[in-house]
N, C-alpha and C positions, 0 to 999 in steps of 0.2 A: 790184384792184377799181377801178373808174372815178368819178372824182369829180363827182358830180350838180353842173350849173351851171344858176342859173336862167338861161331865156332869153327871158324878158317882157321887153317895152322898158321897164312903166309900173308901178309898185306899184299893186297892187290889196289893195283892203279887202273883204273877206268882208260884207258887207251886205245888207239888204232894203230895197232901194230900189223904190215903186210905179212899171210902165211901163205907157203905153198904146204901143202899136206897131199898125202894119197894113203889109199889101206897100204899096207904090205905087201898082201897078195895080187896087188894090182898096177901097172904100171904108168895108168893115168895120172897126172896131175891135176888139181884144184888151186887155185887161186883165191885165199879169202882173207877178212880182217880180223882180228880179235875184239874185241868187248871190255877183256880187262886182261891183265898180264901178270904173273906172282912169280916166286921163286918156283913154286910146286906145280905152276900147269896153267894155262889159259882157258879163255871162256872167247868161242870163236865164232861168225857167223855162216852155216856152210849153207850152200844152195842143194846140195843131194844131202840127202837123208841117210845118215851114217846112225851105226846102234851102239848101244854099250859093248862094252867088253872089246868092242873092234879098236886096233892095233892100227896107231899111223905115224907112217915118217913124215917131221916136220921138218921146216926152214922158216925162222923166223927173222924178218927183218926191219930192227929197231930202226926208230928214224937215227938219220944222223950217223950211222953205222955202216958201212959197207960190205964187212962180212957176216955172213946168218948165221946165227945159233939154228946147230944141227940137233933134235932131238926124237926119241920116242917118245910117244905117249900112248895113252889105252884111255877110250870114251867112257868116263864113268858117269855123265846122265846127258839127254836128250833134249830138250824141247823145239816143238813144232810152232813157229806164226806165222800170220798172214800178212804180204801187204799188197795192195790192192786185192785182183780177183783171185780167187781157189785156185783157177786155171793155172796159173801162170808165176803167183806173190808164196807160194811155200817157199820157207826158209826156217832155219834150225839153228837154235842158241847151242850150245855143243861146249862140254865141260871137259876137260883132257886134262890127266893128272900126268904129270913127266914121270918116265919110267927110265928114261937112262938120258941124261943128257952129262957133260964134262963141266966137271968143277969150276971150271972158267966161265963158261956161258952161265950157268949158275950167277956169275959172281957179277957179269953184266948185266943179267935180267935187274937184280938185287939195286944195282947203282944205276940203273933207266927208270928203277919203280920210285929207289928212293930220293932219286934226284929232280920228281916232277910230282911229289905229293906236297901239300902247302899245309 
């Protein structure tokens, strides 16, 4: 039997953190939650269908916080589920590694992750 090894660089906290995101090239905003939060990038719920490689400005807002960690990210995997009907229930788990965000929000993510792991 093979023994499972994590392979995350960063612990991540299971969390509902509020995001705004949009592509770059686009000036709509979204509205969505995270899944889990780390130093290196979050794991988000989006209702449109966003693909790898695509490039998006976040705003993340920790509970409890009032100003948003501003950062980029670039979508390095996708997944597609359902809830309820086909029609209507797509939604996308959505993996976002931070590509520039400022040593400080870094340092908050860090102290929101490790101050609510047990």
């Amino acid at each position: 039997m093979e023994n499972a090894q994590e392979k995350r660089k960063f612990v991540r906290l299971s969390a509902l953190v509020d995001v705004i995101y949009n592509k770059r090239a686009v000036t709509e905003k979204e509205l969505s939650i995270t899944r889990n939060i780390s130093q290196g990038g979050i794991c988000l719920i989006a209702y449109d269908e966003l693909n790898e490689q695509d490039v998006l400005d976040l705003k993340l807002y920790l509970p409890e916080d009032n100003t948003p960690i501003q950062a980029i990210g670039k979508v390095v995997w996708v997944k597609e589920f359902i809830i309820g009907s086909i029609e209507e229930g797509k939604r996308y788990d959505v993996g976002i590694e931070f590509m520039d965000i400022r040593e400080e929000d870094v340092n908050r993510v860090n102290k929101y992750v490790f101050s609510h792991i047990k």
